[in-house]
VEXDO-740020 format. One record per residue: residue number from 1; chain; x, y, z of N, C-alpha, C, O in turn. Coordinates in steps of 0.1 Angstrom, whole numbers, plus 2048, in hexadecimal, padded with zeros to 3 digits. Example, Ala and Ser with C-alpha at 12.3 -4.5 7.8 and 13.67 -1.06 7.14 Angstrom:
VEXDO-740020
[1; "A"; [884; 7C7; 84E]; [87B; 7D3; 84E]; [884; 7DF; 84E]; [88E; 7DF; 855]]
[2; "A"; [880; 7EA; 847]; [889; 7F5; 847]; [881; 800; 84F]; [886; 80B; 850]]
This chain:
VEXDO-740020
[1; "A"; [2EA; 692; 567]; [2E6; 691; 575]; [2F2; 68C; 57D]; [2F6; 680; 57E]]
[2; "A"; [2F6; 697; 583]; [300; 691; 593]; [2F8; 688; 59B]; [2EC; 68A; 59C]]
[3; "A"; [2FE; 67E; 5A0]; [2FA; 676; 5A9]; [309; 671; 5B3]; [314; 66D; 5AF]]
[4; "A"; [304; 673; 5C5]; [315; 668; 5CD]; [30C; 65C; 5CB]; [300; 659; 5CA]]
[5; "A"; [319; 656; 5CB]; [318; 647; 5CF]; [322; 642; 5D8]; [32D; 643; 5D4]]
[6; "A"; [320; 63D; 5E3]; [325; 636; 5EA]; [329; 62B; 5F2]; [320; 623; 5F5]]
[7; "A"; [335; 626; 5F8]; [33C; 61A; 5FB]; [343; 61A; 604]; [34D; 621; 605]]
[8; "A"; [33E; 60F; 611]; [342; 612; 621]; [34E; 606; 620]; [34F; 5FC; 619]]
[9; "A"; [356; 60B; 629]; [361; 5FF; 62B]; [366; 5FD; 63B]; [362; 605; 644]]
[10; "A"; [36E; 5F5; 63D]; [373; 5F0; 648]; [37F; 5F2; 64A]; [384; 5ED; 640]]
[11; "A"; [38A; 5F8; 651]; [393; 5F4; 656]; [399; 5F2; 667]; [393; 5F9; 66F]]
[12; "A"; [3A5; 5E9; 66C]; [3A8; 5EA; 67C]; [3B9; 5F3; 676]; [3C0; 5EF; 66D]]
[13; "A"; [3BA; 5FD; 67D]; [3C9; 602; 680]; [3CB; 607; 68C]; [3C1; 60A; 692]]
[14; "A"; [3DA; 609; 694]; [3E0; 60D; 699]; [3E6; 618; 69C]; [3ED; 619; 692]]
[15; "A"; [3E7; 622; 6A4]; [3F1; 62D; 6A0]; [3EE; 633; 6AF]; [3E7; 630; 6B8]]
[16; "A"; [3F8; 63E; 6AB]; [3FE; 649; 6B9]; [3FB; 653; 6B6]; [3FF; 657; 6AB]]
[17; "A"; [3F6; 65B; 6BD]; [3F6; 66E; 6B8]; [400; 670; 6BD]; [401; 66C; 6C9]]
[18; "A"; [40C; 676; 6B6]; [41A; 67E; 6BE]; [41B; 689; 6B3]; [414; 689; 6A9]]
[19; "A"; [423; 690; 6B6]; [431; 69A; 6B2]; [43A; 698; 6B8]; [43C; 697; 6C4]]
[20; "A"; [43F; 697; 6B0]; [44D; 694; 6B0]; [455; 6A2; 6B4]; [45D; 6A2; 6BD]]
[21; "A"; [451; 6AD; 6AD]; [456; 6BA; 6B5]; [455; 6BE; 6C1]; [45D; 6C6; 6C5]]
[22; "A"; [44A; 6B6; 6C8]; [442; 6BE; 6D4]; [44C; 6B4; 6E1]; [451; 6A8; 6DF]]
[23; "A"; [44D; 6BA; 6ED]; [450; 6AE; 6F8]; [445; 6A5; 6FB]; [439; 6A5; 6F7]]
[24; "A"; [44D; 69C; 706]; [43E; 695; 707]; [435; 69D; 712]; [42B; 696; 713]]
[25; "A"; [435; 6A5; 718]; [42A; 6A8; 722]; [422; 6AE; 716]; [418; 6A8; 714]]
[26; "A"; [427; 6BA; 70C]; [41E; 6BF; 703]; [413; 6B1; 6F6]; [407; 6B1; 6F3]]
[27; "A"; [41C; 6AA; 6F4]; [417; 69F; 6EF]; [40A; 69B; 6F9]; [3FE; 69A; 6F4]]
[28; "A"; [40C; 698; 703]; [400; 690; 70D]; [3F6; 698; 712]; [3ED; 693; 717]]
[29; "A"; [3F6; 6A9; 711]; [3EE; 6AE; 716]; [3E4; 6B4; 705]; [3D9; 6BA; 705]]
[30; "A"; [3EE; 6B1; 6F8]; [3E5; 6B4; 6F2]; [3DA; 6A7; 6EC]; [3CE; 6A9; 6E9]]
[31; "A"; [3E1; 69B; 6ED]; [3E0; 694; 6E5]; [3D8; 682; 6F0]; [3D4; 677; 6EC]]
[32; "A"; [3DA; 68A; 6FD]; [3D9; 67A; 707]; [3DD; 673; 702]; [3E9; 672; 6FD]]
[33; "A"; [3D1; 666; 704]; [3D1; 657; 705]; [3D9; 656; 6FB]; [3E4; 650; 6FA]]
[34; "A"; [3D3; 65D; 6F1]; [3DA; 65C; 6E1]; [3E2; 65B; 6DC]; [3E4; 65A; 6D0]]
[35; "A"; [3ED; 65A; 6E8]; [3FD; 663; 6E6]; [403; 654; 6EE]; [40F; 653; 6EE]]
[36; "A"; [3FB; 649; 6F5]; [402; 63F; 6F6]; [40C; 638; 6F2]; [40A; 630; 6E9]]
[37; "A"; [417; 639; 6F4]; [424; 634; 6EF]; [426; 628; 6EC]; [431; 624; 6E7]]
[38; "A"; [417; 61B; 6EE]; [418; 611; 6EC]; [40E; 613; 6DE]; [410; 609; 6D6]]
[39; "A"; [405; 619; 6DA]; [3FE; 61A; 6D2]; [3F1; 61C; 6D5]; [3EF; 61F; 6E1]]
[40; "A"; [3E7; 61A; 6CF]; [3D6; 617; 6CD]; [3CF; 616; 6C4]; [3CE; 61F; 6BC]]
[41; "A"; [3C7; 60C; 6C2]; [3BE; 608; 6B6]; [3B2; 609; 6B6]; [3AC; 607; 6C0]]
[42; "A"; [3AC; 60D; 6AA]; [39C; 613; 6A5]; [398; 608; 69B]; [39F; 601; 694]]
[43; "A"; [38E; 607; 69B]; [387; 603; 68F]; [37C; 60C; 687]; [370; 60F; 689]]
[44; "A"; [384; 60F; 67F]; [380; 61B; 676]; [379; 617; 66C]; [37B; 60B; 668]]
[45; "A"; [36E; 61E; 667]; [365; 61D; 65F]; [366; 628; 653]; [36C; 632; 658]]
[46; "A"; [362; 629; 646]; [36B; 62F; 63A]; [35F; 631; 633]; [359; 626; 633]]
[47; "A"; [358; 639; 62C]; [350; 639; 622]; [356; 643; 618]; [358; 64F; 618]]
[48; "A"; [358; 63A; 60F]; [35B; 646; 604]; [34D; 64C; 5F8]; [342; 646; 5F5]]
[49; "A"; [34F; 652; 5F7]; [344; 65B; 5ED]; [348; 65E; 5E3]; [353; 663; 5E4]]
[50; "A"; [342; 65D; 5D6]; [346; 660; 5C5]; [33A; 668; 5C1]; [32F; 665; 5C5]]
[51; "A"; [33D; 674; 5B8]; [333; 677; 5B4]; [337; 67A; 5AA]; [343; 67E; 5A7]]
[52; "A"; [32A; 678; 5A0]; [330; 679; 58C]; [31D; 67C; 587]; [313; 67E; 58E]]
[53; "A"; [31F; 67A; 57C]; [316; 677; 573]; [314; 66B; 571]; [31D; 663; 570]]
[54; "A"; [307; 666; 570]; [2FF; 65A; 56F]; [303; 658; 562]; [2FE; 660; 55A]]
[55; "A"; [30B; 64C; 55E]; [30C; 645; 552]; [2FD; 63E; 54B]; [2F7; 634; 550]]
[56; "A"; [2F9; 645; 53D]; [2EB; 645; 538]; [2ED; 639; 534]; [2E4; 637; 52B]]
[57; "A"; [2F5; 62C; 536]; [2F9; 620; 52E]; [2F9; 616; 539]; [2F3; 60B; 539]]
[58; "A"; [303; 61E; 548]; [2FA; 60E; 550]; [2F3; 612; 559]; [2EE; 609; 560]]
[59; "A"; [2EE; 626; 55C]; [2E9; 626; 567]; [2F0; 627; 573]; [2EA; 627; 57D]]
[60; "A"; [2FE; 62A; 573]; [305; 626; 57B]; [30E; 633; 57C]; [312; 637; 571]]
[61; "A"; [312; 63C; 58A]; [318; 647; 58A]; [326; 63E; 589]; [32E; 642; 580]]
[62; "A"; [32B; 634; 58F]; [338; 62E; 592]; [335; 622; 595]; [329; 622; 596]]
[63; "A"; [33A; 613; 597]; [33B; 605; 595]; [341; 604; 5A5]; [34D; 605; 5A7]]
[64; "A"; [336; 600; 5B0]; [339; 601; 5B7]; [342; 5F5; 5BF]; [349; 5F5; 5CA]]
[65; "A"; [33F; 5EC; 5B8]; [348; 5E1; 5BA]; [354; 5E4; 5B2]; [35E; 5DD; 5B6]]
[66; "A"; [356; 5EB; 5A8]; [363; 5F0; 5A7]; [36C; 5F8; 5B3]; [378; 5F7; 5B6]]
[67; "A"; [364; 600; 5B8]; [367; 60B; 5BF]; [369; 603; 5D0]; [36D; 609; 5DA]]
[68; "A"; [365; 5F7; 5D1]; [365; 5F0; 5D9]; [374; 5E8; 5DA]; [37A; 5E6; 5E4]]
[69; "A"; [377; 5E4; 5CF]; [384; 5DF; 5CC]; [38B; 5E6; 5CD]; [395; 5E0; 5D2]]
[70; "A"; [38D; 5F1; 5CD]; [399; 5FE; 5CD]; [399; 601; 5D9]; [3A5; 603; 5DD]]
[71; "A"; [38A; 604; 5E6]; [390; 603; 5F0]; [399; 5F9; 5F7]; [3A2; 5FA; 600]]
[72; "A"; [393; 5ED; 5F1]; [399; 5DF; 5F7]; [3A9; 5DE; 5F4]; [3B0; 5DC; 5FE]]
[73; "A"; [3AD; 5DF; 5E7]; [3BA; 5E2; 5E4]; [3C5; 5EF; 5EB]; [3CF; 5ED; 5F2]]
[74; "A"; [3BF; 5FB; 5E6]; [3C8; 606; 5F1]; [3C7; 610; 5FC]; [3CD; 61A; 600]]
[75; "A"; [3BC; 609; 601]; [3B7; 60E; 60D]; [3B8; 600; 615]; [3C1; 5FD; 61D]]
[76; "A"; [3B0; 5F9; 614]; [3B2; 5EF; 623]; [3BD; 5E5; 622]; [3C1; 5E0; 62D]]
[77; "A"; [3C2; 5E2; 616]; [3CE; 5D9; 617]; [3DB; 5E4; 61C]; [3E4; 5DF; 622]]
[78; "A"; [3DC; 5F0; 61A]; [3E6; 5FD; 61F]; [3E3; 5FC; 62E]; [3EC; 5F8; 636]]
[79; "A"; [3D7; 600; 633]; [3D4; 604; 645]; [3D0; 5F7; 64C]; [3D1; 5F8; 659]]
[80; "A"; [3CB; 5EC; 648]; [3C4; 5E8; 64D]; [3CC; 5DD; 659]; [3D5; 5D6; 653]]
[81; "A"; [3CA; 5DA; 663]; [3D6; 5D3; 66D]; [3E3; 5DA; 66A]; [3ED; 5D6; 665]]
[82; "A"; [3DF; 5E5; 66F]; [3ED; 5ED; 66B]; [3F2; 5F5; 67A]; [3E9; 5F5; 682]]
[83; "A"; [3FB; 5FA; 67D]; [402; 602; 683]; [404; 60B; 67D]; [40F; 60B; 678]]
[84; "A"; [3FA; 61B; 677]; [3FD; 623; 66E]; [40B; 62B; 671]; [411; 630; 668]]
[85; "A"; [411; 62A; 682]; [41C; 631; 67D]; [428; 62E; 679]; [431; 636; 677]]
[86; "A"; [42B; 61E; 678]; [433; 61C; 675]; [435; 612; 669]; [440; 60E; 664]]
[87; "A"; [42B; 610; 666]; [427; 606; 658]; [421; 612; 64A]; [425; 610; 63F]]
[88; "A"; [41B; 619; 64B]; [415; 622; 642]; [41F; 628; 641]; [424; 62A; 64D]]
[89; "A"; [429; 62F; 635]; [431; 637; 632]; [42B; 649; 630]; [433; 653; 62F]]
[90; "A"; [421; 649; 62F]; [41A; 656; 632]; [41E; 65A; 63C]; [425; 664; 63E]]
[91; "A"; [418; 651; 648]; [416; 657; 659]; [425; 653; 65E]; [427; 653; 66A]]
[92; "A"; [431; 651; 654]; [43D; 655; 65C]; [442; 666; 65B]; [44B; 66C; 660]]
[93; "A"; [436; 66B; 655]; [43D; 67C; 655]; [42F; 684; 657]; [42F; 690; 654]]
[94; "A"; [422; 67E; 65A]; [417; 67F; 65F]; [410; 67E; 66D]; [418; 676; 672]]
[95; "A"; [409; 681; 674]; [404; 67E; 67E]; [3F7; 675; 679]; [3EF; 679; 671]]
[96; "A"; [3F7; 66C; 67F]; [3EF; 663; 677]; [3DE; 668; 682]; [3D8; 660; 68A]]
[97; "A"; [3DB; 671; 680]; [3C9; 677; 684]; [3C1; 673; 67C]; [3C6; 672; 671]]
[98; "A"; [3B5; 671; 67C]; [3AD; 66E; 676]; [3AA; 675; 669]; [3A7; 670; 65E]]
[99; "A"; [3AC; 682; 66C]; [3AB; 68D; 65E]; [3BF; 68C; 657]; [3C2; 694; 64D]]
[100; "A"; [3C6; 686; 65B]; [3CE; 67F; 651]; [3CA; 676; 64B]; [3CB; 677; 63F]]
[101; "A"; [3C3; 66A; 652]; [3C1; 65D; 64C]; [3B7; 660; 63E]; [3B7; 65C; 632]]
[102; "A"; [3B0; 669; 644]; [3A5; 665; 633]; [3AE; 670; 62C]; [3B0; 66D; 620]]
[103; "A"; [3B5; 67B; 630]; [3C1; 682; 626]; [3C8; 676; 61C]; [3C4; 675; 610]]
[104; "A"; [3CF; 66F; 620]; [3D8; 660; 620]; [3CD; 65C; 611]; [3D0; 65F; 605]]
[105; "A"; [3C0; 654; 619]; [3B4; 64E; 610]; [3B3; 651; 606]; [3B5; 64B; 5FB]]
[106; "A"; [3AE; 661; 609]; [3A8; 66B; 5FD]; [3B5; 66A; 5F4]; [3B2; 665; 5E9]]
[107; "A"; [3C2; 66C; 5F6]; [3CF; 66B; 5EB]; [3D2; 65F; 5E5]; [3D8; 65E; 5DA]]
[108; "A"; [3CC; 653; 5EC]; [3D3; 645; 5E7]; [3C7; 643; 5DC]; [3C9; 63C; 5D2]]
[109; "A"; [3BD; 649; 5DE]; [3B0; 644; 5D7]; [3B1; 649; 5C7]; [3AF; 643; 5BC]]
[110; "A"; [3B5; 658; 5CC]; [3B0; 662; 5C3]; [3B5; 65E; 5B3]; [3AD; 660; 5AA]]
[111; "A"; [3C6; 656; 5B2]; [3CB; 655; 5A7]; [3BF; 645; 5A0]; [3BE; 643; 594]]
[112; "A"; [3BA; 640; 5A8]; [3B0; 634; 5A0]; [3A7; 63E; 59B]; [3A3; 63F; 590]]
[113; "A"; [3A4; 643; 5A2]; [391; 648; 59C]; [394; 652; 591]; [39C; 65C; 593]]
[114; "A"; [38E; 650; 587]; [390; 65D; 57F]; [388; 669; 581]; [37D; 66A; 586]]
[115; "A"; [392; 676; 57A]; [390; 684; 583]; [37E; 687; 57D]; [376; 68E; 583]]
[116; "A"; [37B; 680; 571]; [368; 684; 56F]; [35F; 683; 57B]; [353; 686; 57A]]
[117; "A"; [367; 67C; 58B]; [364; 67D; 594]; [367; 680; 5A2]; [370; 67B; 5A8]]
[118; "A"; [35C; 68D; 5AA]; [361; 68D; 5B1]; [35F; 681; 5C1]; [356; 678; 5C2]]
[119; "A"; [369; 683; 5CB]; [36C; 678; 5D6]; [36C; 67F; 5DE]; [371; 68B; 5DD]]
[120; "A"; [366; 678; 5EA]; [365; 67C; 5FA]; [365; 66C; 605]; [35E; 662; 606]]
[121; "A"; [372; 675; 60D]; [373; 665; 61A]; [367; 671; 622]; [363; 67C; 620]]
[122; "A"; [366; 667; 62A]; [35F; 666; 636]; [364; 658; 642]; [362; 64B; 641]]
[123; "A"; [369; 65D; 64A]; [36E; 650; 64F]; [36F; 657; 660]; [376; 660; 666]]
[124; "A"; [365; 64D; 662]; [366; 64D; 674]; [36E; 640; 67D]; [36E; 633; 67C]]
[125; "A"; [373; 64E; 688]; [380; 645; 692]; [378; 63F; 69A]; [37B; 633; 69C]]
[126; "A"; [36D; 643; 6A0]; [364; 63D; 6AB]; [354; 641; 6A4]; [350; 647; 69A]]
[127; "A"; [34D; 639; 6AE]; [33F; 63B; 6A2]; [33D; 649; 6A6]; [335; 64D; 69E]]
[128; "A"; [33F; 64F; 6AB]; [33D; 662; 6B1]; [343; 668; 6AF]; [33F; 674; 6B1]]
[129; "A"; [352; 666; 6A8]; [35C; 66D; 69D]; [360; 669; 690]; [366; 65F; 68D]]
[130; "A"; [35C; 674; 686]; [363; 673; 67A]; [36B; 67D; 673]; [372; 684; 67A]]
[131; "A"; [36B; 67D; 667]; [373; 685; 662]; [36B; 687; 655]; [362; 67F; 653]]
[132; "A"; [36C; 68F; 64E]; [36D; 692; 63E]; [376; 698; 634]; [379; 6A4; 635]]
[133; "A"; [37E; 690; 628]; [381; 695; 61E]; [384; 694; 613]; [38A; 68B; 60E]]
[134; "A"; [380; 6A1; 60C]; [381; 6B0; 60D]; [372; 6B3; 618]; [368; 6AC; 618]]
[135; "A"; [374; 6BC; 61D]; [36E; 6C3; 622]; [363; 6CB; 61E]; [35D; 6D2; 626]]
């Protein structure tokens, strides 16, 4: 029996939408507020999702206080009071968007969890925008 299981988390970051290729009028007309050259901060919300087989021994698809630790370790100690574009070594050759950030998540995660399972971020910038991935 497949079953998700899931685990909500917290983080505060910082960041700028730019390109770096683009001038700045093209920057500000695609990107606005977002493109502030002083920055802007979200407090982003993160659920990740595991889905596996129900272990017939504890009942348990995944140990979610495990899976709690792992976010705590390389997700919110990585983003968390952060400046993603200049502190996160990802978002120095990234645009740090929202559908980067759980890209970022989904990769930092992926090597803890073992592959008998699959993972999904979900992680919203405002309570009326999110993201998902994979898709």
């Amino acid at each position: 029996m497949r079953v998700a299981v899931y685990r909500k988390a917290h983080f505060n970051a910082a960041h700028r939408l730019h390109n770096p290729s683009w001038n700045d009028l093209q920057n500000k007309e695609v990107f606005g507020l977002c493109n502030n050259q002083y920055f802007h901060g979200h407090n982003y919300e993160l659920e990740v999702k595991i889905v596996g087989e129900v272990n017939p021994d504890t009942g348990y698809v995944y140990d979610l206080g495990k899976l709690g630790n792992l976010i705590k370790t390389y997700v919110e100690q990585k983003l968390d009071h952060k400046n993603l574009n200049i502190e996160v070594e990802e978002f120095k050759t990234l645009i740090p968007s929202a559908e980067h950030i759980a890209f970022v998540i989904y990769n930092t995660l992926r090597p803890h969890i073992e592959a008998e399972y699959d993972i999904f971020i979900k992680l919203w910038e405002t309570p009326r925008n999110y993201v998902e991935y994979p898709a």
